[in-house]
C-alpha positions as CSV (number, residue, x, y, z in Angstrom):
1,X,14.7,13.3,-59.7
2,X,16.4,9.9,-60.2
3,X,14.6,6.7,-61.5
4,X,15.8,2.9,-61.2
5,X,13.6,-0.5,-62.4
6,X,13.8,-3.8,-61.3
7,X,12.5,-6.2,-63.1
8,X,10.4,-9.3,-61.6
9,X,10.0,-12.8,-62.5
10,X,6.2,-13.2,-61.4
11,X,3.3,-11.1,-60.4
12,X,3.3,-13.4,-56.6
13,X,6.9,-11.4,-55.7
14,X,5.3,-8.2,-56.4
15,X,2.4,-9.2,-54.0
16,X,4.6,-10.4,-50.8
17,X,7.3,-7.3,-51.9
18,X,4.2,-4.8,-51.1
19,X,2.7,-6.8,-48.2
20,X,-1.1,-6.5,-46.9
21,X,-2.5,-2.5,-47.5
22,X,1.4,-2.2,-49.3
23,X,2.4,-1.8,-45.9
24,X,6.1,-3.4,-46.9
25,X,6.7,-1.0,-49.5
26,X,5.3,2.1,-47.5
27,X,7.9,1.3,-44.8
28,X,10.7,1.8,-47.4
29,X,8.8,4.7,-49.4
30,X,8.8,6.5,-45.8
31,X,12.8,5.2,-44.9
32,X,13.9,6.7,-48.3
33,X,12.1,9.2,-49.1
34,X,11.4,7.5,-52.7
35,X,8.4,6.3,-54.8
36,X,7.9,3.1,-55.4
37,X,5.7,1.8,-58.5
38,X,4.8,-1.4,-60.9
39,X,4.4,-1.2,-64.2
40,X,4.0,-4.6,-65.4
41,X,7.0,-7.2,-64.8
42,X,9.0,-3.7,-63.3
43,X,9.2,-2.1,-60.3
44,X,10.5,1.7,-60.5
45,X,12.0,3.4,-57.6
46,X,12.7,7.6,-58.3
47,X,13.8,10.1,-55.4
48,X,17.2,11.0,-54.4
49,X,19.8,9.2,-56.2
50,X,21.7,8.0,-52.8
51,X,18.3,7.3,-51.5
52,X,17.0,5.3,-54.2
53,X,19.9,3.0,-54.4
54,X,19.5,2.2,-51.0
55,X,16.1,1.2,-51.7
56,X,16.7,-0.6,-54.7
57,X,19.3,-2.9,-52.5
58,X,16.8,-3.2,-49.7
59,X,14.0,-4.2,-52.4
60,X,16.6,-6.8,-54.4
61,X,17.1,-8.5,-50.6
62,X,14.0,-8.9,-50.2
63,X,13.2,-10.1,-53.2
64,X,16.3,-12.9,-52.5
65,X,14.2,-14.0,-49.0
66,X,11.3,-14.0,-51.1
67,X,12.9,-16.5,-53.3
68,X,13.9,-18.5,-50.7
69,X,10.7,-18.8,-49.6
70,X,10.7,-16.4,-46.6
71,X,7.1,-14.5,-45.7
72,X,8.0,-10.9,-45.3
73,X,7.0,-8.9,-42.3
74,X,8.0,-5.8,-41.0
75,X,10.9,-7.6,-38.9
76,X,12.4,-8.5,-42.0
77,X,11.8,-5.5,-44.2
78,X,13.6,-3.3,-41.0
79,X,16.2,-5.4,-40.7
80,X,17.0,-5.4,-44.0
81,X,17.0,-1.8,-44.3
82,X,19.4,-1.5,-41.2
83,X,22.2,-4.3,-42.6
84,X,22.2,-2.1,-46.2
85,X,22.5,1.7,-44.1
86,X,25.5,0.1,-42.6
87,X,26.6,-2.0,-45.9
88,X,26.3,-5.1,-45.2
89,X,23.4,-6.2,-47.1
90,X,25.4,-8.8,-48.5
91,X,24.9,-10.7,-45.4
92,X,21.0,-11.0,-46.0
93,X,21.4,-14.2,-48.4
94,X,22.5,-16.3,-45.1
95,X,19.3,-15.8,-43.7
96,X,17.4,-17.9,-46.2
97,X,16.8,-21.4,-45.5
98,X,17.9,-23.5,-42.2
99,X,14.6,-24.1,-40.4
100,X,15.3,-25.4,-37.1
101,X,12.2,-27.0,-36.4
102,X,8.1,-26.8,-37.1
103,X,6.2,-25.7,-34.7
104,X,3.2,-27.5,-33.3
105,X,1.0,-25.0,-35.8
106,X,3.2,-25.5,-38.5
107,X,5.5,-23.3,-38.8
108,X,8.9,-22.9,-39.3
109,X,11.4,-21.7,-36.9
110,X,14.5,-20.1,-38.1
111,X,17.1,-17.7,-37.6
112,X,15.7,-13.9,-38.4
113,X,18.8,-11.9,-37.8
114,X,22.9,-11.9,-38.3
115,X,22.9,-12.6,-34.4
116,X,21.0,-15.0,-34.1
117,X,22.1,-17.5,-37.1
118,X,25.3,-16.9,-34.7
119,X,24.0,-18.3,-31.5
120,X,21.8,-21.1,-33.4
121,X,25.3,-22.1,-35.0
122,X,27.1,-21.5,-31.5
123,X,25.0,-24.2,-30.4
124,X,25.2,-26.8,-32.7
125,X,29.0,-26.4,-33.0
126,X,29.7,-25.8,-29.0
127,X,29.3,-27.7,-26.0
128,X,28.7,-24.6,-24.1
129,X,26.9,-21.5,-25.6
130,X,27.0,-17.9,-23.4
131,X,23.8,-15.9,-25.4
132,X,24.0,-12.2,-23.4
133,X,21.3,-9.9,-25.2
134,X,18.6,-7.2,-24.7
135,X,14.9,-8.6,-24.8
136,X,13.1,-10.0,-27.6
137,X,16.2,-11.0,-28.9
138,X,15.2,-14.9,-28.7
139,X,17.9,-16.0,-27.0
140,X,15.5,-18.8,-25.0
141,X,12.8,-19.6,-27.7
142,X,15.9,-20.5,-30.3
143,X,17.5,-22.5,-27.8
144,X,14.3,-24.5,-27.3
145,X,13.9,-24.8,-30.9
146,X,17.1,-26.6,-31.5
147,X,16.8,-28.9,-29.3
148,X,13.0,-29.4,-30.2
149,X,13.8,-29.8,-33.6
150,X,16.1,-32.9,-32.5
151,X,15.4,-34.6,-29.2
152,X,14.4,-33.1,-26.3
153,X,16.1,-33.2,-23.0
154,X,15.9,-30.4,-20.4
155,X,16.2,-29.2,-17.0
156,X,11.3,-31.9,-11.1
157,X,7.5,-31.9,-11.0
158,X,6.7,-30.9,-7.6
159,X,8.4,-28.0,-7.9
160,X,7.0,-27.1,-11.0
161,X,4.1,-24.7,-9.0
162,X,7.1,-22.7,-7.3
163,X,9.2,-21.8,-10.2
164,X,6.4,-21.1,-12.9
165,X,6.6,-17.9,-12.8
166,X,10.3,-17.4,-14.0
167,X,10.2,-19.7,-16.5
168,X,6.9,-18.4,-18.9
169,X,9.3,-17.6,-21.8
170,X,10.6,-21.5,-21.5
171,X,7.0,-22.7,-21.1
172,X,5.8,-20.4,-24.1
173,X,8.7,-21.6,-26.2
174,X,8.1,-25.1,-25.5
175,X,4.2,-24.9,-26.1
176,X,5.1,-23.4,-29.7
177,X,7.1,-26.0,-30.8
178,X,5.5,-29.3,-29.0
179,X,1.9,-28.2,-28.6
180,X,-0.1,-28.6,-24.8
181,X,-0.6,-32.1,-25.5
182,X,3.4,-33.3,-26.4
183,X,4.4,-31.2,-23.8
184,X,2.8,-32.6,-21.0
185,X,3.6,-36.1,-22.1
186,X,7.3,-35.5,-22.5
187,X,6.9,-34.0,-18.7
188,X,5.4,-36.9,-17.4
189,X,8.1,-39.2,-18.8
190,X,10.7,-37.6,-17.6
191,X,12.1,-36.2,-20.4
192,X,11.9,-32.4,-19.4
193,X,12.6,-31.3,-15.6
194,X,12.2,-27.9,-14.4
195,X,14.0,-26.8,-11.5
196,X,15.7,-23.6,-9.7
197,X,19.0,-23.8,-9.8
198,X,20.0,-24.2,-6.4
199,X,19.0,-27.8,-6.8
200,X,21.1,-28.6,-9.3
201,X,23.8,-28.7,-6.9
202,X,25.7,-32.4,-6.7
203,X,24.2,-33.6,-9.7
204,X,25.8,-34.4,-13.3
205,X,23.7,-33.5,-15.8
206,X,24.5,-36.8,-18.7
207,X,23.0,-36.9,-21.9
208,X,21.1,-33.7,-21.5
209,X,20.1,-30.0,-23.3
210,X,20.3,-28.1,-20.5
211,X,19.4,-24.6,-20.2
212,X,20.0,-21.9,-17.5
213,X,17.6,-18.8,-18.2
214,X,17.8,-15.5,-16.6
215,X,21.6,-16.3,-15.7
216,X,21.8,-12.4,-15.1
217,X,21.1,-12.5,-11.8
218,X,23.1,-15.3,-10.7
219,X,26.0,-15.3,-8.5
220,X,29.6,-16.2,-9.6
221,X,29.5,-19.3,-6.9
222,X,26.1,-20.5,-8.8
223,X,27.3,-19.7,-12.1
224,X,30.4,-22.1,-10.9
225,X,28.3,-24.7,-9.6
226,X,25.9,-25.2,-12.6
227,X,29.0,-25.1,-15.4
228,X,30.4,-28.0,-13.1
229,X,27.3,-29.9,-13.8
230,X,28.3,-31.1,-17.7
231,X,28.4,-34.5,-18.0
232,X,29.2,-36.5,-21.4
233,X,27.0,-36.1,-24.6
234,X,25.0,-32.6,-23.1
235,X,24.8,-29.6,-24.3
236,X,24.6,-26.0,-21.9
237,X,22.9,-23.1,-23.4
238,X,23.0,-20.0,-20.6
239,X,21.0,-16.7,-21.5
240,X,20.7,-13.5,-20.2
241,X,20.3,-9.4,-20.3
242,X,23.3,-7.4,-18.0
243,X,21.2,-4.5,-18.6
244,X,18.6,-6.3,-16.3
245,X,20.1,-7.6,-13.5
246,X,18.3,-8.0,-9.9
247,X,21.3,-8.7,-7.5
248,X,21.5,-6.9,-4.1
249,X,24.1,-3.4,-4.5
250,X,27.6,-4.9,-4.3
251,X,27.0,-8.4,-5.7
252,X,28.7,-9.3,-8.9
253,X,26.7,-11.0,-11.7
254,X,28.1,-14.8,-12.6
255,X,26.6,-13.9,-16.3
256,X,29.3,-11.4,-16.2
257,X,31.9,-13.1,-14.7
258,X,31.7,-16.0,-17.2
259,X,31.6,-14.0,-19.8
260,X,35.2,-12.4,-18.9
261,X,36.9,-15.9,-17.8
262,X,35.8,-18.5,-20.6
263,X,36.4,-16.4,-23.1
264,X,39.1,-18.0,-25.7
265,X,38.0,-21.7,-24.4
266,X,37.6,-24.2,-26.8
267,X,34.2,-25.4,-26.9
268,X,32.9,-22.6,-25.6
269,X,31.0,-19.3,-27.3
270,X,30.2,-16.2,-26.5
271,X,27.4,-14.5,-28.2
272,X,26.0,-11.2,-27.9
273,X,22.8,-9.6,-29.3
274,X,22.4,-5.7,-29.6
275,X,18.8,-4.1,-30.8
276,X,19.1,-4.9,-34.2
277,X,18.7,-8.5,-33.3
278,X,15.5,-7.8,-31.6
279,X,12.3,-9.5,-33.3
280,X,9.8,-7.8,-31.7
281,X,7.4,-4.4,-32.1
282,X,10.0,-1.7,-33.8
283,X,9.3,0.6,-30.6
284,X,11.4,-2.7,-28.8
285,X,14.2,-1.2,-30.5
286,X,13.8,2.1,-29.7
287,X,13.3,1.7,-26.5
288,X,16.5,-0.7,-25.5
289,X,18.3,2.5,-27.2
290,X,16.9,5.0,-25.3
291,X,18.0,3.1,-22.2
292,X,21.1,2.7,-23.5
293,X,21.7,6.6,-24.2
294,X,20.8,7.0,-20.7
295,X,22.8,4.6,-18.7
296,X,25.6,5.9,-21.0
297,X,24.7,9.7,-20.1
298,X,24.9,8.7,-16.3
299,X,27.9,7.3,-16.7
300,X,29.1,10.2,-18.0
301,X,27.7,12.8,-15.5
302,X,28.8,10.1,-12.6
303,X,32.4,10.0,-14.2
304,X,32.2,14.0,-14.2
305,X,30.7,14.2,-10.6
306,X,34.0,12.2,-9.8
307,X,36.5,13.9,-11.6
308,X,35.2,17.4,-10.1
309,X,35.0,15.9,-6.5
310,X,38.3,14.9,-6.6
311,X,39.5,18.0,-8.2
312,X,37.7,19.6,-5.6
313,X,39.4,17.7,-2.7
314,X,42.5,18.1,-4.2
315,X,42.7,22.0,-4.0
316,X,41.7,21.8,-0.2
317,X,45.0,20.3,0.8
């Protein structure tokens, strides 16, 4: 049995280390195999010597975000435990700090993974930002909460009705940060349109924060046609999830497409989000890899099925 201590500044750390019921520090007890304990001003960590260092370096991150002034949660205490299995816990400090805006509640939005301090720098430094990613990833909320936290522009009333039901994660984002009330009267000036994107066609979009949501399931003539709409002093932020595209058999994604032919273009970035980015309920994660396993394992059989087929064919003649 191996035993490490960590010593702590003030009793408040040791109560937002262990989290409501301890629930922070059973999450690492049950990752490591270790046990956790304070004795005073010291924390002491014994189990398997491998296994305890690990937990000591997830416990000394989150003791850093702490610091900072983050609130844990089990987001950040899983996180933290994935970037020190691959070692890169060094990475963690980064997080700390940049709010990107306040929320109508009150609270502060920021960056809660590698990924997605990425794409929120992608955007501030780019013209054009490509954010490709599984669900829960926030991809559209942190692209709403940059331009929230500045102005706000967007992408007209009477079609509002039509589209509402594709754009509920815009509408939820925007809610968040401006509240019912802001919203409604940023909408009525003018200063937010919603529209599909076929009528964006023959306009140039000046002075704007545009954002194109769902962009999986465009075509590579749409995806054309709304790129062409930048006009001076905007900003494009397009989002989507390959894995969940609705195009008729035979149809090419323009999500896809863009991705391949502006890459290495100045002013333009490409981001992409696995499932350690994702920021909501663990069995999120678990699930996108599960999927994942088995698009890979039909990919596999389908490149099998193939290869015998052909084989096949081949001794025929």
């Amino acid at each position: 049995m191996f035993e490490q201590t960590i010593n702590i500044d003030r009793m408040e750390q040791a109560v937002a280390l262990f989290g409501t019921f301890d629930e922070n520090i059973k999450i690492i007890q049950n990752e490591y195999l270790v046990s956790v304990t304070v004795r005073g001003s010291e924390f002491k960590i014994s189990g398997d010597v491998e296994n305890v260092s690990k937990a000591v370096s997830v416990i000394n991150s989150l003791l850093t975000l702490i610091n900072h002034g983050e609130a844990l949660s089990e987001q950040n205490v899983r996180y933290c435990m994935s970037l020190v299995n691959e070692g890169s816990n060094q990475k963690i400090e980064s997080l700390s700090g940049d709010c990107i805006c306040i929320t109508s509640k009150g609270k502060p939005v920021k960056p809660k993974t590698i990924g997605q301090k990425n794409y929120c720098n992608a955007i501030k430094q780019n013209t054009i930002t490509i954010g490709v990613g599984p669900a829960g990833t926030g991809k559209t909320y942190l692209a709403v909460a940059i331009e929230a936290g500045e102005k706000l522009g967007f992408l007209p009333g009477d079609l509002q009705s039509k589209v509402d039901p594709y754009l509920r994660p815009l509408y939820d984002a925007l809610f968040d940060m401006l509240g019912a009330e802001t919203y409604q009267k940023y909408l009525e000036r003018g200063n937010i349109e919603v529209a599909p994107l076929a009528y964006m066609r023959g306009r140039t979009l000046d002075d704007s924060f545009i954002i194109l949501d769902e962009a999986q399931n465009t075509s590579p003539e749409q995806m054309k046609m709304f790129l062409t709409r930048l006009g001076f002093n905007s900003k494009m932020v397009i989002t989507g999830d390959i894995t969940q595209i609705d195009l008729p058999s035979g149809c090419r994604s323009g999500l896809k497409d863009a991705v391949r032919i502006l890459k290495n273009i100045d002013g333009i970035a490409n981001i992409s989000f696995t499932e350690k980015d994702v920021v909501r309920h663990k069995l999120v994660q678990d699930i996108i890899k599960a999927y994942e396993r088995a698009a890979e394992r039909k990919d596999r059989n389908d490149s099998n099925k193939t290869f015998i087929e052909r084989k096949s064919h081949n001794g025929q003649n």
